[in-house]
Kinemage of the C-alpha trace (Angstrom):
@kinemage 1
@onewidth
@group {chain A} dominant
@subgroup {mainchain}
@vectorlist {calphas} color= white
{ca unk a 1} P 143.230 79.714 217.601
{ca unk a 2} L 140.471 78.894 219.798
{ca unk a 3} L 137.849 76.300 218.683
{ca unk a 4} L 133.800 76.683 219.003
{ca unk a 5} L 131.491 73.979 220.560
{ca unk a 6} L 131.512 72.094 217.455
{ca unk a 7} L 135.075 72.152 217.419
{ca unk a 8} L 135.796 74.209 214.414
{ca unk a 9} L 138.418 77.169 214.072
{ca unk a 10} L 136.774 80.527 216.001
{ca unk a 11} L 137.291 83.417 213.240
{ca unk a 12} L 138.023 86.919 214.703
{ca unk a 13} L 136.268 88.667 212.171
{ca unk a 14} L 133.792 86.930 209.641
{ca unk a 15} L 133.515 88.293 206.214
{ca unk a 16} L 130.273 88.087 204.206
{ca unk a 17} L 129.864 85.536 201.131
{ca unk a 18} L 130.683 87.447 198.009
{ca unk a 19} L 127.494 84.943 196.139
{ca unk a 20} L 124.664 83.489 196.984
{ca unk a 21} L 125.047 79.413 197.638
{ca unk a 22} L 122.579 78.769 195.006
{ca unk a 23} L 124.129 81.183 192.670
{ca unk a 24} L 127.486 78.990 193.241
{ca unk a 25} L 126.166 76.078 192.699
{ca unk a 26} L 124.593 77.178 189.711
{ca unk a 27} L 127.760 78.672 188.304
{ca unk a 28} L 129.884 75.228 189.300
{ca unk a 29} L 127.214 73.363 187.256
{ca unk a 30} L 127.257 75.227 184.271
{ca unk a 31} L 131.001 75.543 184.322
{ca unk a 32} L 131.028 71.478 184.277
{ca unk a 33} L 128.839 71.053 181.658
{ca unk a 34} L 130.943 73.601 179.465
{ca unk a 35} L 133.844 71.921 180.209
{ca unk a 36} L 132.208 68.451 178.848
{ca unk a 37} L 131.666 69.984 175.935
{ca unk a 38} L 134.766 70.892 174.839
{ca unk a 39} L 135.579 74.594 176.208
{ca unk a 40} L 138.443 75.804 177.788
{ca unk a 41} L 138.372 76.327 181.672
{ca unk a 42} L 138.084 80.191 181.620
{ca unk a 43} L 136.053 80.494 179.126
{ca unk a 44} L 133.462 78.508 180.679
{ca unk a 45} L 134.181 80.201 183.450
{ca unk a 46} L 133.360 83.631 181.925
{ca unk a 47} L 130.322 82.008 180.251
{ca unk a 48} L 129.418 80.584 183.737
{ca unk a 49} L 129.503 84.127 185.473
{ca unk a 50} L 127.584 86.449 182.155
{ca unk a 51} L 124.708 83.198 182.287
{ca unk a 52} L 124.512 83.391 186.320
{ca unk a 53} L 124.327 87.719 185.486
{ca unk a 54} L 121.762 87.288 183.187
{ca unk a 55} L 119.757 85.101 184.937
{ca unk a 56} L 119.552 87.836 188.046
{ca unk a 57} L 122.141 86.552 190.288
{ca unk a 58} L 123.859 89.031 192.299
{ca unk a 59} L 127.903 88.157 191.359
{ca unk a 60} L 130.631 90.485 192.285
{ca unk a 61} L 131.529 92.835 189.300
{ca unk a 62} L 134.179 92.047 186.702
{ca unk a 63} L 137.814 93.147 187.686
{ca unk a 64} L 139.139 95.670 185.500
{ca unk a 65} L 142.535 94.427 183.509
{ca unk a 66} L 145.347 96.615 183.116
């Protein structure tokens, strides 16, 4: 792979972000607090996301289980 100027990896096709930055970093804080007190990871995962929702965000949708 070729590199750019800066001397990181060229992409051949660049995808766009599936969140906002702030919207991540809002989700990875909340997720970290949860997990202080007490919760199990995907739970404060899924709290995370429906808080992030609520709040406006624009997150992907929920993938359908089977």
């Amino acid at each position: 792979m070729k590199r750019d100027r800066f001397g990181r990896f060229k992409r051949k096709y660049r995808t766009a972000r599936k969140m906002s930055k702030r919207a991540a970093a809002t989700i990875a804080r909340k997720v970290r607090k949860l997990r202080e007190e007490g919760y199990p990871v995907k739970q404060s995962v899924a709290i995370a996301y429906a808080y992030a929702r609520r709040h406006g965000f624009k997150i992907p949708r929920r993938k359908r289980r089977r």
